[in-house]
N, C-alpha and C positions, 0 to 999 in steps of 0.2 A: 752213449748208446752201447758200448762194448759190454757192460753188464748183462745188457737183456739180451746179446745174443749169444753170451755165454751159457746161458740158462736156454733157450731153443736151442742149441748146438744138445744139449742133456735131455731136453724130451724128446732130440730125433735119436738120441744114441741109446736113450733108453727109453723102449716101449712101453706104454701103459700095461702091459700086462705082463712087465719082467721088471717093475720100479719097487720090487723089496729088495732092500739091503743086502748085499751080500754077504756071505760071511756070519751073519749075524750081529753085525756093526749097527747101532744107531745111524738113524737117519741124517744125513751131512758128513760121517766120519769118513767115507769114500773119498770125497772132496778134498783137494789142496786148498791150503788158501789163494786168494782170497775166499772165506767162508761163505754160507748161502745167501747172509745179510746183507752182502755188495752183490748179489747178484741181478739185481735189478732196481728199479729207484725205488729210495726208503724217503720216508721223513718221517722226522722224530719229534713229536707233541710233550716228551716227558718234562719238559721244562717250560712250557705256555702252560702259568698259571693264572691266567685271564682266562682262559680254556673251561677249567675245573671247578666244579661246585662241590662241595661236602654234601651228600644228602646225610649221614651219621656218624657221628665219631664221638667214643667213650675211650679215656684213655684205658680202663680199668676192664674192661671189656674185649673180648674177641667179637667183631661185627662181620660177617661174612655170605660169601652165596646170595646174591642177591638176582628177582629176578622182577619184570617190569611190566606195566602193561600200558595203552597210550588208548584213550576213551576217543569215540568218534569224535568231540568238538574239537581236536587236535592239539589241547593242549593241557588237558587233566591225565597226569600221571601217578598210576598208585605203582610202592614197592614194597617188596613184602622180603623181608632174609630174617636168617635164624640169629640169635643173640649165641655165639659158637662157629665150632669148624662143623657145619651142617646139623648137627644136632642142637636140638635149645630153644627156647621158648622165642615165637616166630612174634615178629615188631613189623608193625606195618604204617607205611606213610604215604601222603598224598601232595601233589603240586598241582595250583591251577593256572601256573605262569609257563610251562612247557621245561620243566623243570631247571628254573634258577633261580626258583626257592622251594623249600619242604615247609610239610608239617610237623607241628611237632607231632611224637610218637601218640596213633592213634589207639579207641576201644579197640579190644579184641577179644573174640569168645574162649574164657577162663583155660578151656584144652587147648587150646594154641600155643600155651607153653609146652606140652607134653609132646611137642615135634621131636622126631626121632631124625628127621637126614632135610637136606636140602628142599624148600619148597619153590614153587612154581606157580606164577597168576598167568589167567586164560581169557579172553573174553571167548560169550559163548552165544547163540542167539539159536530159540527153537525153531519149527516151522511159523509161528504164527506169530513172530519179530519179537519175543519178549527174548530181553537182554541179560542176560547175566555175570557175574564173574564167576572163577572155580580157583579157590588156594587148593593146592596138591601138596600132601605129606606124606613121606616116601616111608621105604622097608616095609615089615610087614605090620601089620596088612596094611594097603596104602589107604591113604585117606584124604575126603575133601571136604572143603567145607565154601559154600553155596551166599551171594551177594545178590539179592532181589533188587538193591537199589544203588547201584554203583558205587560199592564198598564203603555206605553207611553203618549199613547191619549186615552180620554173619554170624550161618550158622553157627554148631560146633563140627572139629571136624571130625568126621564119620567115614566108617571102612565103604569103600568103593567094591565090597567081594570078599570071596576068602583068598585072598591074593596080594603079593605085594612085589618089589623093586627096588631098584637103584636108582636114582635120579626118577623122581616120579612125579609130573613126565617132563622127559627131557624135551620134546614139544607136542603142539598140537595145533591140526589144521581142520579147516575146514573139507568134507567132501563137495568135489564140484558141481554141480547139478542135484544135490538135495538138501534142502532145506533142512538144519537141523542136524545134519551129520555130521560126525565129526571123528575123525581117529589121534592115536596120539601115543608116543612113542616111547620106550623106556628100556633099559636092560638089567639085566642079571646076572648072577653067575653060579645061582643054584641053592643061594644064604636064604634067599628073602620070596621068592615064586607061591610058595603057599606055606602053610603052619610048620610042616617039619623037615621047612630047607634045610639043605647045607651045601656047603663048596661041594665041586664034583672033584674028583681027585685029579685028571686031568687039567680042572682050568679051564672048561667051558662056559665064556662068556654069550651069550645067548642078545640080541635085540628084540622087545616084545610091543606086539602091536595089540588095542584094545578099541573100541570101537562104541559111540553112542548114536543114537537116532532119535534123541528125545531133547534135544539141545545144551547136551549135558548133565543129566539130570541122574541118570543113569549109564553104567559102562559093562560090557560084554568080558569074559573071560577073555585074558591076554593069551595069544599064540606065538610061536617065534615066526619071526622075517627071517634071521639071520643067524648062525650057531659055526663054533667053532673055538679052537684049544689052541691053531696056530696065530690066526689074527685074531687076539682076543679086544671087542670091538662095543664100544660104549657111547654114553651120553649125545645119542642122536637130538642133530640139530638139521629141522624142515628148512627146506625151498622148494619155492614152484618154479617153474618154468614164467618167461616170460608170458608166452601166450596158453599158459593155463592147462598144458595137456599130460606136462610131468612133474613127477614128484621128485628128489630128492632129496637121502638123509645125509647129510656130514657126520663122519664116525671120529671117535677117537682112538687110536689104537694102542693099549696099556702094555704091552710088550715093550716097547719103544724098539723094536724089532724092524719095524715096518714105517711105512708113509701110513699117513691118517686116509682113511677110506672113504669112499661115497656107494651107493647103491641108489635105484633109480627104480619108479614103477608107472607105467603108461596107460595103468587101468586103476588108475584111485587103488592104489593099495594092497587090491586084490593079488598079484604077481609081483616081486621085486627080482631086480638082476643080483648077480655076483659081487659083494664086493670087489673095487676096482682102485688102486690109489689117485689119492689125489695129487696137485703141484705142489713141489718142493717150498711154496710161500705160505702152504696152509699144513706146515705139517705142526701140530698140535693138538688142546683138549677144549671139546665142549663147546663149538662153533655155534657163533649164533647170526642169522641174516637179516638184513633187508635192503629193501630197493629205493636207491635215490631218484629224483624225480627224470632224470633223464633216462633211468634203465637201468643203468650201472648198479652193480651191486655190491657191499660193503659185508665183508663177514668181521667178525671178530673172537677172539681166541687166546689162549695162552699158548706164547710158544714154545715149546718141546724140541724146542733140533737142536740138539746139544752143538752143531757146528757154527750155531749162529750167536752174534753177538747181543741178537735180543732173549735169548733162553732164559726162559723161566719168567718176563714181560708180558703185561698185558697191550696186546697186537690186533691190527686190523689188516685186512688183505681187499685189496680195491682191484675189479676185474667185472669182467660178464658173469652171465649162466653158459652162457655157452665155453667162456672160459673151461668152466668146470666140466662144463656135458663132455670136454674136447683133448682136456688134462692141456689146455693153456695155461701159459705161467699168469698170466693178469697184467694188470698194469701196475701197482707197486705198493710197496707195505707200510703200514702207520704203528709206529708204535706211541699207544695212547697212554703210557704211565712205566714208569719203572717198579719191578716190583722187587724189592729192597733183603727179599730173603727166601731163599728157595722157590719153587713153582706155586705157592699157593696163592694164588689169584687168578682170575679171568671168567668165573661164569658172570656172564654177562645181563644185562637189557639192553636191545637197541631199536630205537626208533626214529623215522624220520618225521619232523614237523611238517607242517603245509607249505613254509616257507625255504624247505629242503635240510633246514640245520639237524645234523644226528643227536643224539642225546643216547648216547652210551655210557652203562652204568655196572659199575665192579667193584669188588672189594680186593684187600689187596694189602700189601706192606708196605705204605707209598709213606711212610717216614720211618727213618731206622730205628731199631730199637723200641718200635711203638709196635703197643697189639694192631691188627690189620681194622681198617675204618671201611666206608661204602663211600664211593666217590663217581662222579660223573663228569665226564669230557664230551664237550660239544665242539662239532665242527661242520664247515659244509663242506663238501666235494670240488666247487671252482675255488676255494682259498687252498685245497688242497694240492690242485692242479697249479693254479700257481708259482709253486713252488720246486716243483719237478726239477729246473734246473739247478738248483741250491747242490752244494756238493755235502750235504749233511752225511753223517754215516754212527752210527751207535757208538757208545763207548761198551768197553768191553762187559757184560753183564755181572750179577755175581756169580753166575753158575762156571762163567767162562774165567773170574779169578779163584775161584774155589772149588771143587769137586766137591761136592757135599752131598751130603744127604738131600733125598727126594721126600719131601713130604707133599702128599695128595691131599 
């Protein structure tokens, strides 16, 4: 127990609204050792290959960015990633075992090669129950392309506006109380906003919120949530509140300057607060949630804390909402795969089955020397728990033997 109350001894000493780095030091470098990775209980999945399914791997290939979607019967899962580092003609597959087995690579409408950055699948449902899916293709202009029949057939995909982004969209949720609405989340940084973006010379990273009432079918001119040059602040990942009454975004923060942020809104979207940081166990890029059957919620993420022996790993953080509403440390961290060369891995898909097992799914460098493949790690929460007393603890990562280069 001396771990975790080393880590509350640091969010009573350091307040939620004074938890940026000082100095200008990355997140952990403050820290003596031991690093932030012993600072509360970890367990480490990179070695249970019972665990892990291959959903794609081409040696000759870069397979990457993958993101997931789970159909109401709870056990049909389509994934959709680019054949590239985000850019590249977008390959799409399906499982109807709750994914531990795929399809082989499905049709798909001819411009789906001409993806330009990382895509995103949505389930979507109008007022009047008719169901849909929405693939998202990001920069400009963003684009989607539309599944009448649970990703049998699809459109081409088509400009959503005269408008585009970064990660498009990094998520999207339903509005509460109206049928058919739905918002959904994205940033920029001034390249990609409309036809003759470009960077701002300061570095303002920007959050943009878009907005549909027609079950997807159609989306409203993106406005910002969130803007700023010191926290520069990306690939927002939704949660709700338990009981339905807040929003929450998980931010990334590309400075590495900073802890990763959240922002909170209690009126569907209309209002968001200030960014705020998050706990020292989620500091990294491109958070993604959800909730196992008993409440608990599982995020997942790449880690970023350069103090940590899982940097540049793809990571899960097991805790509440109110963990986060409260900047609590959680209850302890899973690292779901080693990733074998630089930070490039961890956008995610995750979803929990009926019968509570996760199915978390990434792309990543999970064999040396090999282009990065798509891979999924399944686990439940009591096998997880289980294990808490085990004295597991990371092996040093690569980032933590090398100083290397950051590739995004």
């Amino acid at each position: 127990m001396r771990p975790l109350l080393v880590l509350v001894t640091l969010s009573v000493t350091f307040p939620l609204g004074s938890l940026a780095v000082p100095g200008g030091r990355l997140p952990g470098q403050y820290l003596s050792p031991p690093d932030t990775a012993v600072l509360f209980p970890f367990i480490d999945l990179a070695g249970d290959t019972a665990r892990q399914v291959v959903v794609d791997r081409d040696p000759a290939h870069y397979l990457g960015h993958p993101s997931t979607v789970l159909l109401e019967d709870g056990r049909t899962l389509l994934c959709v990633y680019p054949n590239g580092h985000g850019k590249g003609a977008l390959i799409l597959k399906h499982s109807t075992d709750g994914g531990l087995t795929w399809s082989a690579r499905l049709p798909v409408p001819e411009n789906w090669a001409t993806s330009l950055e990382t895509p995103s699948i949505h389930r979507v449902v109008d007022a009047a129950g008719k169901k849909r899916l929405i693939v998202w293709s990001g920069l400009y202009p963003a684009r989607l392309s539309l599944s009448d029949d649970d990703g049998g057939t699809w459109t081409p995909l088509t400009p959503a506006g005269d408008w585009g982004g970064i990660v498009v969209m990094g998520s999207l949720a339903a509005v509460r109380g109206a049928p058919g609405h739905y918002l959904a989340w994205f940033n920029d940084d001034g390249r990609f906003i409309g036809p003759r973006g470009r960077a701002t010379q300061s570095a303002t990273f920007q959050i943009y919120q878009t907005a549909s009432a027609d079950g997807g079918l159609t989306w409203s001119a993106p406005h910002a949530i969130v803007a700023g040059s010191d926290l520069l602040l990306c690939e927002p990942g939704f949660v709700r509140s338990p009981n339905g009454h807040q929003m929450a975004l998980l931010l990334r923060e590309e400075t590495r300057k900073h802890f990763s942020q959240v922002i909170f809104s209690n009126d569907e979207g209309h209002t968001w607060t200030a960014p705020r940081p998050l706990g020292l166990g989620l500091i990294g890029d491109r958070h993604i949630a959800a909730y196992a059957p008993d409440g608990r919620l599982v995020v997942l993420f790449r880690d970023t804390n350069r103090a940590s022996h899982t940097n540049g790993d793809w990571c899960a953080w097991v805790g509440t909402y109110d963990d986060i509403a409260q900047g609590k440390p959680g209850q302890y961290r899973v690292r779901l795969a080693h990733n074998t060369w630089g930070w490039d891995c961890g956008y995610s898909g995750l979803h929990c089955l009926p019968d509570g097992t996760f199915v978390a799914t990434s792309y990543g460098h999970w064999t040396e020397a090999e282009e990065p493949y798509v891979l999924s790690v399944r686990f439940k929460l009591s096998e997880l728990d289980g294990r808490l007393g085990s004295t597991e603890r990371p092996a040093p990562s690569a980032q933590m033997k090398q100083a290397g280069a950051i590739r995004q």
